[in-house]
Steps between C-alpha positions, in 0.01 A plus 500: 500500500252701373283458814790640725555789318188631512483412838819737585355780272211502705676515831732807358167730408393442827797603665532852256133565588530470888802724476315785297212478774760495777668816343196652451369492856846629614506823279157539623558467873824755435223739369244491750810581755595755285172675504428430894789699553422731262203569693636490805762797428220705344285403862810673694583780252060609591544424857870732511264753267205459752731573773720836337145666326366762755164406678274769608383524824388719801676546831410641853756609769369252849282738773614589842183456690278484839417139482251398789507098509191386370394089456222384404353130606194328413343375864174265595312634748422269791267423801651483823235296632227314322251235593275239385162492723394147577196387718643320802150378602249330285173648445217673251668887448197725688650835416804660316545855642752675309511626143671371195824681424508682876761553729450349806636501826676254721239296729211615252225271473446357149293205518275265733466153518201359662602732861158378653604126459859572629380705779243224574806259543644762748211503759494126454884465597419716796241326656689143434767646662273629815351205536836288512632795690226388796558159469842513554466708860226214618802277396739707688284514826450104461858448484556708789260287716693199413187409242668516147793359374786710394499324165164619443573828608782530250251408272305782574728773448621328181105584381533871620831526283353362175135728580672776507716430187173428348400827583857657413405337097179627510582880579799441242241395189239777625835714457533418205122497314584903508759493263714784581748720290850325583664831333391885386470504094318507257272217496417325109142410412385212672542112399156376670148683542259497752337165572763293368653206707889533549709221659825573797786514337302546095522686238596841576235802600672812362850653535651788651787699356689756716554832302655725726764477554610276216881385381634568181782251371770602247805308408822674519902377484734447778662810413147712516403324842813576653464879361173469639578375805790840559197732453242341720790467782497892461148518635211667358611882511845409370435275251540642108249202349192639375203215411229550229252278374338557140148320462380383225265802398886669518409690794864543751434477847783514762558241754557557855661141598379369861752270480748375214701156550634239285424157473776193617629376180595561166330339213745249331312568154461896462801555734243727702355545882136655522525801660162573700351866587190554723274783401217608717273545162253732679321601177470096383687589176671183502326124489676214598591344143587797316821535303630833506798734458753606774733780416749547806686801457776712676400805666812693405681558156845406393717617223514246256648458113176406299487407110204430316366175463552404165866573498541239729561139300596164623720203386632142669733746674276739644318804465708798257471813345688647220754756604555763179845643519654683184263352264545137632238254686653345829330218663500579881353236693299696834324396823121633512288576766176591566268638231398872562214624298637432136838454543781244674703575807882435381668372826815510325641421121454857357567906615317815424781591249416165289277523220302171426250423261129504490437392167573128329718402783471147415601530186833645572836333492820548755739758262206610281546845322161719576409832391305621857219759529437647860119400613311779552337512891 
């Protein structure tokens, strides 16, 4: 008896302590929610606040101005034409007659193979061919008198044809042991010196690199190539493009295009066709393998709406600017265009009358209260 009592005891002091612990977690838990939305009230009552107290800030009425179109592209110059010399004969180089790093014209000489030797193989191809040139008109007279065969005959002139093939190959190689500028350029420094024995069809010689004219390759949209296309259809004295090339020094020079044209496909990862200008490049200013800047700009102005640069801000939506009116910020989502000097082109979005801000745009709120300042220009 006594054993079961204690036993009963024992189970009701468990049962009043898991209670107190159970109604101790739950005041607890109705605290914490009590002081998360405590918090969260005070949260809203500073954002409301943040919203109703006055910001200070400075505002600037947009510009009405002559905008001349002005883009700017960064462009890799490019040979038109450029070739690896390559010995077509085989041979000890006996001269080299042009200078490292000089232009050179088409059919220059540049190097000679072993001319004697090749030259030697002519006059011996000649006089093969003589003598089985002779032979062959005994043959004919024989086969006239009824004395030769016609299958030996046929042999005969079967010998002329491969003499003077022979002879053809021979004039071909001494051809070719004065190697010849395929191209004008501007040759490199040569690969292989004097003396040195060069294999047809080896390693190369030296390589030429037109430079004028050359072609310079930008990338533009489908929307600038058609543009593009508009003004070069207008022919040279109509068309408003104007080309200018900065080099890296910074000097501007102005391009004169022989020819512009676009290439036959757009690029399926930049979304872009190379657009290709030839320039004459009397002065050699330009080197195949340069990167350099293209501005192409419009020869005449148009009015535009313009707002400086750092009024302009952008979200998931777009690009904005805050529109001030009677003390209040108003987000007013625009369409930009160019750049012109330090300010955006404002296709549309905003008026003259607007006043927008220049100063912590970002910061501002749709329905904020401000306290504007004009900018002074």
């Amino acid at each position: 008896m006594n054993m079961n009592y204690y036993k009963k005891e024992r189970r009701k002091r468990i049962l009043t302590q898991g209670g107190g612990i159970l109604l101790i977690l739950f005041i607890g838990a109705l605290i914490g929610a009590a002081i998360m939305a405590y918090k969260a009230k005070k949260g809203i009552e500073q954002m409301m606040a943040a919203m109703n107290k006055e910001t200070y800030i400075t505002v600037q009425t947009p510009k009405l101005e002559n905008v001349t179109s002005n883009k700017k592209y960064i462009a890799k110059v490019e040979a038109i034409n450029a070739v690896d010399i390559k010995p077509q004969v085989s041979g000890y180089i006996e001269e080299i007659l042009f200078e490292d790093g000089s232009e050179v014209q088409e059919g220059q000489s540049l190097y000679n193979i072993e001319k004697r030797r090749y030259a030697a193989n002519v006059a011996s191809a000649k006089a093969n061919l003589m003598q089985i040139e002779n032979d062959y008109k005994r043959q004919q007279a024989l086969y006239k008198d009824k004395m030769l065969p016609k299958a030996e005959l046929e042999v005969a002139e079967a010998n002329v044809a491969k003499a003077k093939a022979a002879l053809d190959l021979a004039e071909v190689d001494l051809d070719h042991a004065d190697v010849r500028a395929p191209i004008s350029g501007r040759i490199g420094k040569t690969l292989v010196s004097k003396g040195n024995f060069v294999a047809s069809g080896g390693a190369n010689l030296a390589r030429i690199v037109q430079t004028q004219p050359v072609r310079i390759n930008i990338s533009v949209t489908d929307k600038e190539r058609l543009n593009a296309a508009k003004e070069m259809a207008k022919g040279p004295n109509e068309s408003k493009m104007h080309l200018q090339a900065q080099l890296a020094d910074g000097t501007i020079i102005d391009i004169e295009p022989n020819k512009v044209y676009v290439d036959n496909e757009v690029s399926a990862q930049t979304a872009t066709i190379p657009l290709y200008i030839e320039y004459q490049n009397t002065e050699n200013l330009l080197i195949p393998g340069n990167f350099i800047n293209v501005m192409v700009a419009a020869t005449s102005a148009k009015e535009e709406i313009t707002v400086p640069q750092v009024a302009v801000a952008q979200d998931g939506n777009g690009k904005y600017v805050m529109v001030i009116k009677n003390d209040v910020a108003e987000q007013r989502y625009v369409e930009i265009g160019d750049t012109f000097k330090d300010r955006f082109v404002v296709k549309n979005g905003i008026t003259t009358n607007d006043k927008i801000a220049i100063t912590g745009v970002q910061k501002l709120s749709n329905g904020q209260k401000v306290k504007a300042t004009e900018a002074l220009e």
